[in-house]
C-alpha positions in Angstrom: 54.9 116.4 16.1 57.2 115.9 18.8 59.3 112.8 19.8 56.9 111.3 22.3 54.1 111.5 19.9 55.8 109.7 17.1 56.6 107.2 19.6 52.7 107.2 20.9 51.5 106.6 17.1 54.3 103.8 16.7 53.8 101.8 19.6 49.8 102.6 18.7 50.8 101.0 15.3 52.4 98.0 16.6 49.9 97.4 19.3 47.1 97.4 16.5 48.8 95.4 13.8 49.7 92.3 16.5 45.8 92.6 18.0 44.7 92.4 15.0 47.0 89.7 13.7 45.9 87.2 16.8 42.5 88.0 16.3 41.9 87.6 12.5 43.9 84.5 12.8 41.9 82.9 15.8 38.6 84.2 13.8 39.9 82.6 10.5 40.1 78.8 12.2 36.8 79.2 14.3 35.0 80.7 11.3 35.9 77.5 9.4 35.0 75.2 12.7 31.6 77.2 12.9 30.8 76.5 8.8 31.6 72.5 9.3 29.7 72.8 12.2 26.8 74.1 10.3 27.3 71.9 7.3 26.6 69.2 9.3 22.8 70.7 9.7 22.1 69.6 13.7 18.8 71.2 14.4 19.4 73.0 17.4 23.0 73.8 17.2 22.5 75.0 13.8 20.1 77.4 15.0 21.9 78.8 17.9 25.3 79.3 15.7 22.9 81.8 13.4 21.8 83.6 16.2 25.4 83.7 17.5 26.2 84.8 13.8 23.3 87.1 13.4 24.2 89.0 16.1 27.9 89.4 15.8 27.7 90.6 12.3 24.9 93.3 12.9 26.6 94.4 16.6 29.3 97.1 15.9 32.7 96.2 17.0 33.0 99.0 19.2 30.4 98.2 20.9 31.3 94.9 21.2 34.7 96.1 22.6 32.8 98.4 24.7 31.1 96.3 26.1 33.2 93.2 27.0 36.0 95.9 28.3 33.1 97.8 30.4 30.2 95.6 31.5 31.7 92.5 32.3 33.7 93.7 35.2 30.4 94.3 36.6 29.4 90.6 36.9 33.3 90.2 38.1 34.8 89.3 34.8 38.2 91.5 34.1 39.5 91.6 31.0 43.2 93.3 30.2 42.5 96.3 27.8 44.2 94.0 25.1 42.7 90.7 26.0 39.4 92.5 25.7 40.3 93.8 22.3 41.1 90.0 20.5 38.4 88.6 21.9 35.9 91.4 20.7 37.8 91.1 17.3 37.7 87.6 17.2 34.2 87.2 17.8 33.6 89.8 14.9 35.5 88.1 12.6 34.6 84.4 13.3 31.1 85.4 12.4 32.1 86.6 9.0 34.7 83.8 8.3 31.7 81.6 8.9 29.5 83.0 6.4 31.9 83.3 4.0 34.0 79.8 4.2 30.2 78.2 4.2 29.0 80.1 1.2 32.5 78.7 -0.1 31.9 75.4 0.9 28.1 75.4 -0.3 29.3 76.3 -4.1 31.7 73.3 -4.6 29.9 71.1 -7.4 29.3 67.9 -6.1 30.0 66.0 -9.1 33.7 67.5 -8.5 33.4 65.7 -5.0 32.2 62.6 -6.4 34.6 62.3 -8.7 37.1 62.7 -6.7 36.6 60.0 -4.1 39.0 57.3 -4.8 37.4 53.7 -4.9 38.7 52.9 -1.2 35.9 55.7 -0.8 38.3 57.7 1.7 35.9 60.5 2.7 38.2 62.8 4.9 41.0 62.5 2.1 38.4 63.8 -0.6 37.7 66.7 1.2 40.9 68.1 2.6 42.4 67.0 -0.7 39.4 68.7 -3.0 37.0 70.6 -0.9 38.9 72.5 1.9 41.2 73.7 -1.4 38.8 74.6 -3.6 36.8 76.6 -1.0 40.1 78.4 0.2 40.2 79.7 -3.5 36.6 80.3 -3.0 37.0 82.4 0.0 40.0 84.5 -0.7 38.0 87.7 -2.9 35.6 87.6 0.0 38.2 87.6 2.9 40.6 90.0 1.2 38.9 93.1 2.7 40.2 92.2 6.4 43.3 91.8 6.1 43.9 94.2 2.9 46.1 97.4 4.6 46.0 99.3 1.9 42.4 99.3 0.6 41.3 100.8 -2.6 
């Protein structure tokens, strides 16, 4: 390989690792918004998030890249190449995030939640304090696999 190429596959290398950076980052937080959301069990929003879900985990993600860099400019929607890329990314990984931090959230005991409300009976406290912690741990084997760079 020449000079130009090895600066092709680094700035390829860079350009990946930031995209992908943003992205897991962004899906990460609106993963976890989605699972509260759904938590919360609201009939109709409930059901449209596992549609959303549903089909963002079973679409593959270059397809999904494909087609937001592709088709959308058709209905007069442009996207920058890279722009194209997070969002694409983000949706992908929003949708797992979701299913993961709610399976998290939906194997905390709850006698571990009721035993940790203080008499005051401070709600929010108990679960940033208890259940947002114990679902992080929860989450981590399952979440590992995206942003593990050297996988087994």
């Amino acid at each position: 390989m020449d000079a130009i190429s090895w600066q092709l596959l680094i700035e390829g290398a860079w350009t990946t690792l930031w995209i992908s950076a943003i992205a897991i980052a962004f899906g990460v937080v609106i993963g976890l918004l989605i699972a509260l959301v759904r938590m919360l069990r609201l009939p109709i929003v409930d059901q449209l998030l596992v549609v959303y879900i549903s089909l963002a985990r079973a679409t593959p993600l270059v397809t999904l890249v494909l087609f937001l860099f592709l088709s959308l400019p058709t209905v007069g929607i442009n996207l920058d190449k890279n722009v194209a890329a997070i969002v694409a990314l983000t949706l992908n990984t929003s949708a797992f995030n979701a299913e993961i931090w709610r399976n998290a959230f939906r194997t905390f005991p709850r006698e571990q939640a009721r035993g940790g409300q203080n008499p005051v009976g401070m709600r929010r406290w108990t679960y940033f304090s208890l259940h947002h912690a114990a679902a992080n741990v929860d989450r981590k084997p399952a979440g590992a696999g995206e942003r593990n760079v050297f996988p087994d």
